[in-house]
C-alpha positions as CSV (number, residue, x, y, z in Angstrom):
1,X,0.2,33.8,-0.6
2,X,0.6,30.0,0.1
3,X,0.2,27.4,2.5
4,X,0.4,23.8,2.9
5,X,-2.5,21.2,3.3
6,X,-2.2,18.4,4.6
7,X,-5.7,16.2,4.9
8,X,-5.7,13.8,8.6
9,X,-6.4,10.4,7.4
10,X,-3.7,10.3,4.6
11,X,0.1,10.2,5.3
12,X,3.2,11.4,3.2
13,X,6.0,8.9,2.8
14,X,8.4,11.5,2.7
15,X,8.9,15.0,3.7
16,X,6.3,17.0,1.2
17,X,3.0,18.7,1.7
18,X,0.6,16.7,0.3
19,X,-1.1,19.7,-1.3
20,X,0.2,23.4,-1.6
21,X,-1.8,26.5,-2.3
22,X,-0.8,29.6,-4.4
23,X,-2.6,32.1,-5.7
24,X,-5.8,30.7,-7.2
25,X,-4.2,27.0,-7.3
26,X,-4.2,24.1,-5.7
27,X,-1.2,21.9,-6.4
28,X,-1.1,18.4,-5.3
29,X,1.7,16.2,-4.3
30,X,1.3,12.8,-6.0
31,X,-1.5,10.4,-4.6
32,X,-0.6,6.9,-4.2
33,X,-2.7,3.7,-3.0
34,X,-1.5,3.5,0.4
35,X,-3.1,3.0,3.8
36,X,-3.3,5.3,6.4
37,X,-0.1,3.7,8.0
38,X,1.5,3.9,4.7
39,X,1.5,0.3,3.5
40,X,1.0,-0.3,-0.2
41,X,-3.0,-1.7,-0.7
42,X,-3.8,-4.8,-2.2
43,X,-6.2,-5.9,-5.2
44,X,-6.5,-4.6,-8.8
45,X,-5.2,-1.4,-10.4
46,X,-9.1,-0.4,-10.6
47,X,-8.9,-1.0,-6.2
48,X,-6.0,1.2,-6.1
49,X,-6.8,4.2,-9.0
50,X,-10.2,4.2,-6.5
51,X,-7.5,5.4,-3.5
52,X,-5.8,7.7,-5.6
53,X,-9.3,9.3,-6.5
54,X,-10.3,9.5,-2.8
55,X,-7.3,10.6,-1.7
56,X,-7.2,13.8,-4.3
57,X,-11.2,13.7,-3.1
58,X,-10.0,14.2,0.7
59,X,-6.9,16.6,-0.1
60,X,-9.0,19.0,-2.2
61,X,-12.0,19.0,0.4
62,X,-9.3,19.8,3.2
63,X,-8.5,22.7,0.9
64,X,-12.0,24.2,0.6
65,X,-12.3,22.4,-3.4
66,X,-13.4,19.6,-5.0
67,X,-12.5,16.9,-8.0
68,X,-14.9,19.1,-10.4
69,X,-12.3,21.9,-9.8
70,X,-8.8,19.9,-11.3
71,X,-7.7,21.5,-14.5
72,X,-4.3,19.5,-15.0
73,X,-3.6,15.4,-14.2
74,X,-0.5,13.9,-14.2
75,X,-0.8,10.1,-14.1
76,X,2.5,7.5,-13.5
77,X,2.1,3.8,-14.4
78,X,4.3,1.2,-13.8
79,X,3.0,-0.4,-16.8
80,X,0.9,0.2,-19.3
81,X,-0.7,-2.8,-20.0
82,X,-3.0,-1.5,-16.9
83,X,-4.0,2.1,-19.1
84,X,-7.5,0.6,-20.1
85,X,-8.5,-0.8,-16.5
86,X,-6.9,2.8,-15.1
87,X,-8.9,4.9,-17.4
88,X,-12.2,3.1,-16.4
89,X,-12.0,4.1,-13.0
90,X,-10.5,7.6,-13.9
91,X,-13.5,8.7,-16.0
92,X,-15.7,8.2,-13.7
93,X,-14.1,10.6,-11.2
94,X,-12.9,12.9,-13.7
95,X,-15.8,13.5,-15.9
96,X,-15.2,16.9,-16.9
97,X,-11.8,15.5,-18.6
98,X,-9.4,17.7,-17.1
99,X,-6.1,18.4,-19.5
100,X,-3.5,15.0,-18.7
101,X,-0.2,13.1,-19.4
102,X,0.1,9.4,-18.3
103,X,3.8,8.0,-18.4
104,X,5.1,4.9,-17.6
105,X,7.8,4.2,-15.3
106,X,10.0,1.8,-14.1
107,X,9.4,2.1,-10.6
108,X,7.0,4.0,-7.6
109,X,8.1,4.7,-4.3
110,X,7.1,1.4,-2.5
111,X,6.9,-0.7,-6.4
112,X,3.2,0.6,-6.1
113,X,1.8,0.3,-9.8
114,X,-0.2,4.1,-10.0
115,X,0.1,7.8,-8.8
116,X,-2.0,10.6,-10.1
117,X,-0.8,14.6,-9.7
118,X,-3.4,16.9,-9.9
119,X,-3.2,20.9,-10.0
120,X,-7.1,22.8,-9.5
121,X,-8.6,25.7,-8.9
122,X,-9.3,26.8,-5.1
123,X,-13.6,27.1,-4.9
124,X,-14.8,30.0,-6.5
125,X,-12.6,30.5,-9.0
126,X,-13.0,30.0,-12.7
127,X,-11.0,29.1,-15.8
128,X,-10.0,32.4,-17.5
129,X,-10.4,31.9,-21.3
C-alpha cells in the first residue's frame, strides 16, 4: 500500500509527490529552499539548509512522522566549499545522525546551491536490527 503526500504550504516545481509512502516508509522527494510560490530564497547556505529542514519537518508531519524518524539522507551541493556551514545547520536537526551521502553537482533545478532527500520510518515503527 502507498500513497502520496503532499504538505499545503510547500510546492513541487515539477510533476512529483513531494513524499510517497510504502510499506513502513516514508520516501521524500528532494527539498529545496524555495518559497511557497516557488522562487529560490535568499541569504546564506545556513538560511536555506534551515528551509530544507522545515520543509522535510512539514512533509513528514503531513505524513503522521517526524525528523527523529529519518533513517537515510541524501544531500546535493552545488559546491562544497559550503559542507562545513551545511553540516552546522544539519546537525542540529539531524541529531540522531541518520545514515547519509552528500555530492556535489554542477547544477539544481533553479541554480539553488542545496537539496536534501530523506527516506524515514512512518510513526510507530522501529528499525529492525
Amino acid at each position: 500500500l502507498s500513497y502520496n503526500i503532499n504538505a499545503e504550504d510547500l510546492v513541487a516545481i515539477g510533476p512529483y509527490s513531494q513524499a510517497i509512502v510504502a510499506g513502513p516508509y516514508i520516501f521524500l522527494s528532494g527539498q529545496i529552499p524555495i518559497d511557497s510560490d516557488g522562487r529560490p530564497l535568499q541569504g546564506s547556505i545556513a538560511d536555506k539548509t534551515r528551509a530544507c529542514c522545515k520543509s522535510i519537518q512539514a512533509v513528514l508531519a503531513q505524513a503522521g512522522s517526524d525528523i527523529s524518524k529519518v533513517v537515510k539522507c541524501t544531500v546535493f551541493l552545488s559546491d562544497m566549499d559550503h559542507f562545513d556551514e551545511f553540516n552546522q545547520i544539519y546537525q542540529t536537526y539531524f541529531p540522531h545522525k541518520p545514515a547519509r551521502s552528500c555530492v556535489a553537482v554542477k547544477t539544481l533545478p533553479k541554480n539553488l546551491q542545496v537539496e536534501i532527500e530523506c527516506v524515514a520510518l512512518v510513526n510507530g515503527e522501529q528499525p529492525r536490527l
